[in-house]
C-alpha positions as a Python dict, from the first residue, in 0.01 Angstrom:
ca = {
    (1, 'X'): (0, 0, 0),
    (2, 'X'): (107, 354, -97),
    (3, 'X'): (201, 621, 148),
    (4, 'X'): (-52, 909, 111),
    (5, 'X'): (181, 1138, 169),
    (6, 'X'): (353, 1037, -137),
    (7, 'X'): (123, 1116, -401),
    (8, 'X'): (-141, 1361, -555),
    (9, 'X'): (-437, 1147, -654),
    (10, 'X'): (-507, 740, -670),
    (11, 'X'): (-707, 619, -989),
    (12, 'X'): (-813, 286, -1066),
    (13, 'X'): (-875, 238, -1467),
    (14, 'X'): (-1074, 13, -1663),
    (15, 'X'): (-985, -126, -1985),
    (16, 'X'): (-1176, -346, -2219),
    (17, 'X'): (-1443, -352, -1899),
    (18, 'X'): (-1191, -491, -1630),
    (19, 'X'): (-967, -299, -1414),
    (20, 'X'): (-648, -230, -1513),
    (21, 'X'): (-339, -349, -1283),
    (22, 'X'): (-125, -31, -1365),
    (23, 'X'): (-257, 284, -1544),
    (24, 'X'): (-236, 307, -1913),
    (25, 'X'): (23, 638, -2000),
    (26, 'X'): (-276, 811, -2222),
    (27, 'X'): (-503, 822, -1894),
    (28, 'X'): (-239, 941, -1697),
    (29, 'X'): (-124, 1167, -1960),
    (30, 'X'): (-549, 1282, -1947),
    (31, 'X'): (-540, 1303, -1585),
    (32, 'X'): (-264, 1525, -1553),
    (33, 'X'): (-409, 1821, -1786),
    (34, 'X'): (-755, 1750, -1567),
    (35, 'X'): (-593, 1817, -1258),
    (36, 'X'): (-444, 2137, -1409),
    (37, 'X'): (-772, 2238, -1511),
    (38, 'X'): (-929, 2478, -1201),
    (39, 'X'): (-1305, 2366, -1151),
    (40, 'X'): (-1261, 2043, -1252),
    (41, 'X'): (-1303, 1719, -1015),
    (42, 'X'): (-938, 1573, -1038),
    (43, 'X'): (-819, 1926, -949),
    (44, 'X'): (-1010, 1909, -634),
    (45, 'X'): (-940, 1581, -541),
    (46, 'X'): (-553, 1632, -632),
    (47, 'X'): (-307, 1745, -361),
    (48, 'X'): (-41, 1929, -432),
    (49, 'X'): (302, 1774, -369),
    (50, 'X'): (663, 1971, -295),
    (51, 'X'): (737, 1984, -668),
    (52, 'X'): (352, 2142, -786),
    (53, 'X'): (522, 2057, -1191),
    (54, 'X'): (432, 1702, -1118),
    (55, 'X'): (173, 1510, -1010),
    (56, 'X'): (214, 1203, -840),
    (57, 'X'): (-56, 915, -944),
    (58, 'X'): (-52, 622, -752),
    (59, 'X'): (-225, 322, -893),
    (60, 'X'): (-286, -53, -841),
    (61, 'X'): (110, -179, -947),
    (62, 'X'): (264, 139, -788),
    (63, 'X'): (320, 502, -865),
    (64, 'X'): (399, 724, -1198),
    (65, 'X'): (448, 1113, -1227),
    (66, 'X'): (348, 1309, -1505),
    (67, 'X'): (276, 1683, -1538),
    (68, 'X'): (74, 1901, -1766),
    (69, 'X'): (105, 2281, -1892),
    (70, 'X'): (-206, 2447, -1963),
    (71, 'X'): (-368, 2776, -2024),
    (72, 'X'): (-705, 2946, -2021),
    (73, 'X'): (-787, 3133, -2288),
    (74, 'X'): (-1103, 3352, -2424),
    (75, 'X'): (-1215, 2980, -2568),
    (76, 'X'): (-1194, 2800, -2247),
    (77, 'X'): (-879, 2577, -2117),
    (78, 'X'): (-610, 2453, -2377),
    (79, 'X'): (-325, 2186, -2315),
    (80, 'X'): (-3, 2307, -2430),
    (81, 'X'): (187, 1988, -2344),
    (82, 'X'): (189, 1686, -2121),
    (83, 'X'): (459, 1465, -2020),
    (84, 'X'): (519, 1161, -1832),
    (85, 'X'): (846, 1133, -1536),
    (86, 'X'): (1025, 777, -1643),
    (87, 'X'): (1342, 670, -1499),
    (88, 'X'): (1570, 489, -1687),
    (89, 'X'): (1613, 68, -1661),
    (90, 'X'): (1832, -156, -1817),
    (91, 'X'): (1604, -415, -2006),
    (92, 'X'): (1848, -658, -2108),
    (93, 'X'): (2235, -748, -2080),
    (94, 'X'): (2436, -1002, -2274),
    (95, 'X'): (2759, -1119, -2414),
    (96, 'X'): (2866, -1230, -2748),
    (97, 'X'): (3146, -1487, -2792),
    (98, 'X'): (3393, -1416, -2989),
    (99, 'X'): (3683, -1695, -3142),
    (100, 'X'): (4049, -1586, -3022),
}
């Protein structure tokens, strides 16, 4: 179980009508110009962490940050960009053999 304290806002997802063990990167990509967005639900229900850039979504297989930059405008809101916080992993490692 997560630490509230370390993150913004939970979210389950549902995919093809079953919940989805992480969260796919287009929802969380969604959900982090929503909780830009002043009025809107997530923005309520999102807490602000100690860097306000990013926001913190925990979900069933653990946590991923995002962020969003957006604007209001005569015409409403607009998203200017969205990004997603990875680190980097090594996926694989091998060696080659090579004759002498």
């Amino acid at each position: 179980m997560l630490d509230p304290a370390g993150h913004d806002v939970t979210i389950r997802m549902l995919s093809m009508e079953r919940p989805h063990r992480a969260v796919p990167m287009t929802g969380a990509l969604c959900l982090a110009v929503a909780c830009r967005i002043e009025g809107s639900i997530p923005h309520a229900l999102a807490t602000r962490g100690a860097r306000p850039e990013e926001i913190r979504v925990a979900h069933p297989s653990g946590m991923l940050t995002v962020g969003a930059e957006v604007r209001q405008g005569n015409a409403g809101w607009h998203a200017d960009s969205a990004v997603v916080f990875r680190t980097q992993r090594r996926l694989m490692q091998g060696a080659v053999a090579l004759p002498i």
